[in-house]
N, C-alpha and C positions, 0 to 999 in steps of 0.2 A: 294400676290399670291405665293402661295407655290409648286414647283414641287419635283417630287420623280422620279425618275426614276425606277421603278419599277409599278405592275397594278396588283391587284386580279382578273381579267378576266383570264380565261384558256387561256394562250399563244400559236397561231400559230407557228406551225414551217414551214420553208418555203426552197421552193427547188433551189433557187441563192435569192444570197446576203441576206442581215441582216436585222433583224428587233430591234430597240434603241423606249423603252416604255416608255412612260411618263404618269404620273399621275396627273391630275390637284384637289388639296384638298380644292383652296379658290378660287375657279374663281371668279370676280364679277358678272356674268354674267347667269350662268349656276349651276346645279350642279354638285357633282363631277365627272372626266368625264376621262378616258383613252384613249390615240393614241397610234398608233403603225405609226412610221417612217419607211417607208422601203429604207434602202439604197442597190443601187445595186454592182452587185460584184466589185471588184476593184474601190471601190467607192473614190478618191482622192478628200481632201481637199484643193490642190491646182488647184483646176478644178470649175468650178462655173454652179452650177445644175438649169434646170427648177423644180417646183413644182407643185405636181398634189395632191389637194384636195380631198380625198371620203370619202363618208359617210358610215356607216354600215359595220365599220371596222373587224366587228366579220367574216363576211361573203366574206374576200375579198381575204387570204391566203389560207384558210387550213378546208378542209371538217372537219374535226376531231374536230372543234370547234363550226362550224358554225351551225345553229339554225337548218336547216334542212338537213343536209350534203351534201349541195352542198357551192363550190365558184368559185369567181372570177378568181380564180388561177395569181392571178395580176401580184406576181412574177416573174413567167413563161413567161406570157408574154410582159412583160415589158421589159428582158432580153434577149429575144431572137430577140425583134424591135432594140433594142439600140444594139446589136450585128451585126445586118445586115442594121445598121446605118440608118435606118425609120424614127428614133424617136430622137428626141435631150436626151441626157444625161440628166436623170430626176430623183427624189426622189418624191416617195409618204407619204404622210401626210394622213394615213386612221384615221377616228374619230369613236370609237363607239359611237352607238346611247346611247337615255335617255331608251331604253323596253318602259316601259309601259306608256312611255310618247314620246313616239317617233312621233307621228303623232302632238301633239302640237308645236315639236320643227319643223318638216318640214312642215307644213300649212303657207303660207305667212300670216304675221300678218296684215301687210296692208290691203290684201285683205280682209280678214276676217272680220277687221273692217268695211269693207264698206257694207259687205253683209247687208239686214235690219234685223231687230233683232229677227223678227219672226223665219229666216231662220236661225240666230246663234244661238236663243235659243234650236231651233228644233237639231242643230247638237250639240249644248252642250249633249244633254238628248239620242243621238243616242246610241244604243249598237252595237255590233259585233254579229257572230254568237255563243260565247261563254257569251254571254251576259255582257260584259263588256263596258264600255265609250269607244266609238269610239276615244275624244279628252277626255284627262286628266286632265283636270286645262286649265287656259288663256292659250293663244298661245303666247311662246316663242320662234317663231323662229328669232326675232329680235333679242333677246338675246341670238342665240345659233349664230349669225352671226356678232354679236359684238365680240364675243368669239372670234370667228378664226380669224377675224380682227384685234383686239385688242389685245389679250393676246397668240393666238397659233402661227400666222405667225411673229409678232418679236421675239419669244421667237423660232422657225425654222429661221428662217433669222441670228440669230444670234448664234446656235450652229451647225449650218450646211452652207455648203458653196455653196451658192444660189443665184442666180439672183432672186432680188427683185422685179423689175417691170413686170408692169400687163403683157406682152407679154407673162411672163416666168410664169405665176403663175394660173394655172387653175382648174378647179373645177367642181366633175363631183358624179355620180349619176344614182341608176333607180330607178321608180316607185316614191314615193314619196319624197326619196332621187332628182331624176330627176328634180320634182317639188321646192326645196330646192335650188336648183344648179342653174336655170333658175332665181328664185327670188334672188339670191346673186349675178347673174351677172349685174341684173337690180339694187341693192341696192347700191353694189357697182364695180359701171363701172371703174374707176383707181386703184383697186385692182386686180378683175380676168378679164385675156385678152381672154376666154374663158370658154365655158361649153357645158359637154358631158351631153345630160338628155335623158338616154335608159327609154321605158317605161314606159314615164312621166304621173305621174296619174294625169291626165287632171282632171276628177269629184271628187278629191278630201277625197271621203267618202270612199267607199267600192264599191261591186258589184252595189249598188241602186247609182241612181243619181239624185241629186237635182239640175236641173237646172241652178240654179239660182250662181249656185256654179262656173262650168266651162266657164261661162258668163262674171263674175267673173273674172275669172284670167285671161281670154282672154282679156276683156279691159281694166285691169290693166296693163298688157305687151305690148297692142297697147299704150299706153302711156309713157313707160317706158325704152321698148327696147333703149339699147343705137347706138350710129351711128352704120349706117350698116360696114363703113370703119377700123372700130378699131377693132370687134370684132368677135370670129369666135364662131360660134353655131352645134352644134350637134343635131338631135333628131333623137330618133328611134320607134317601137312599132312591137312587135308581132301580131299573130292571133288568140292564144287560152287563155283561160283561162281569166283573168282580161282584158289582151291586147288585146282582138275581142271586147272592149268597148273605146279603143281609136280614130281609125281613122276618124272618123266623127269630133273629135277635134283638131286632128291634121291637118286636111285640111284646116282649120277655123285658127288654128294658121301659116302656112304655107303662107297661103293668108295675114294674118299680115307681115311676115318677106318679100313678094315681094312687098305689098304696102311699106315697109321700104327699099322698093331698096337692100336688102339683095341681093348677087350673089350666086355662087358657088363657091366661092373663103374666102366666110365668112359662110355660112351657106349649110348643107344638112339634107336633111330627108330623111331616110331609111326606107322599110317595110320588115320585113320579115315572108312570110307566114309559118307556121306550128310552130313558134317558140312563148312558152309560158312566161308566170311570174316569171323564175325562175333564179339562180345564172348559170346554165347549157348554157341556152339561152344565158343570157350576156355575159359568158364568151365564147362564141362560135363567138362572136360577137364584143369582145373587142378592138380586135387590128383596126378595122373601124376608131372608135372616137378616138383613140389614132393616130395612123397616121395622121389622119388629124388635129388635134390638135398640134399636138406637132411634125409634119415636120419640118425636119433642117434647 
């Protein structure tokens, strides 16, 4: 495995602390694939950091990069919790996505397998509104979760000054990202001691739903979720836009997490009326899961 420190992605610039690029040229697992590390100000290597996992790295510093000019503004506020001491002293690990292969790496692979084949061939053949494949190739997201397991968080563990254990180590997400986040905490429960999933695209596909899909991940997660005591969960969901197609599924997974004895103390679900699908929204919205996640 070969790293570079360096990324042909247009580079965010960010308004506290630093961002350290890395380039992944040979993953085994993925292909190749740039992160952006965010360390925050006065970031001391004698100090030992939690880690925060996200997906759709393009989208999470700096409008001037991101796909549709909005973000996360992650920076901002990640430094202004850890300033008024909210949040435990943390570094983020953003990952860009694969583009045009992004919905394969974040569809549970599991799941997918189990759909019957009528229904995966149907979503193999699906297009978008630009008439492209919905899903690009097999589904990797086993392999894009080996990745971070395998090859990104000891290669962080080991050039940044980090607590290792799951408590410290979490992983977060919207929309299909959300979805991604949710299935990594079920794949691997002694790796992430949490996960934030804003937005989680419950159906899987697009605006249409296929049934057979959200059925799907719901009884793969009634199986899977790990103890309600170890681990702390997030979700959220709007009301416009893609997010007025959630809450009927998230009630449905809600009722999962109290059959699992879940509390308030491990798990909350948020709604928030008038807020959309977009980076605006989340980021309006960020410091919730952050707080509760990653309290001192």
């Amino acid at each position: 495995m070969l790293l570079i420190c360096a990324a042909k992605a247009q580079k965010p610039t960010t308004n506290f602390g630093k961002i350290v690029y890395i380039k992944y040229t040979h993953s085994a697992f993925i292909n190749e694939r740039e992160v952006a590390v965010w360390l925050p100000e006065n970031y001391d290597s004698n100090q030992k950091y939690s880690v925060l996992y996200m997906h759709d790295a393009k989208s999470l510093f700096d409008t001037a990069v991101s796909w549709n000019h909005q973000s996360w503004e992650v920076d901002e506020t990640m430094q202004q919790l850890m300033a008024e001491n909210k949040i435990k002293n943390t570094i983020v690990v953003g990952i860009y996505n694969a583009e045009w292969k992004r919905r394969s790496e974040f569809f549970p692979k599991k799941i997918f397998d189990e759909l019957p084949h009528v229904i995966t061939d149907s979503l193999k053949r699906l297009k978008d509104n630009n008439n492209r494949l919905v899903f690009n190739g097999e589904m990797q997201s086993d392999n894009y979760l080996k990745f971070i397991v395998q090859e990104l968080k000891p290669y962080v563990d080991s050039e940044f000054s980090t607590f290792t254990d799951a408590e410290h180590t979490l992983i977060a997400g919207s929309s299909m990202g959300g979805l991604i986040s949710i299935y990594a905490l079920c794949e691997y429960p002694l790796i992430f001691g949490g996960a934030a999933c804003l937005s989680t695209h419950w159906n899987g596909t697009g605006t249409y739903v296929i049934n057979e899909v959200p059925e799907a991940i719901l009884l793969y997660l009634s199986h899977k979720l790990p103890l309600f005591h170890t681990h702390k969960i997030y979700f959220d969901f709007g009301s416009v836009g893609l997010d007025s197609l959630y809450k009927p599924y998230q009630i449905k997974m809600d009722s999962i997490m109290m059959i699992k004895k879940y509390d308030s103390k491990h798990w909350i679900t948020r709604e928030f009326i008038g807020d959309g699908h977009d980076e605006n929204s989340w980021k309006k919205r960020l410091h919730i899961p952050l707080t509760y996640l990653l309290n001192p």
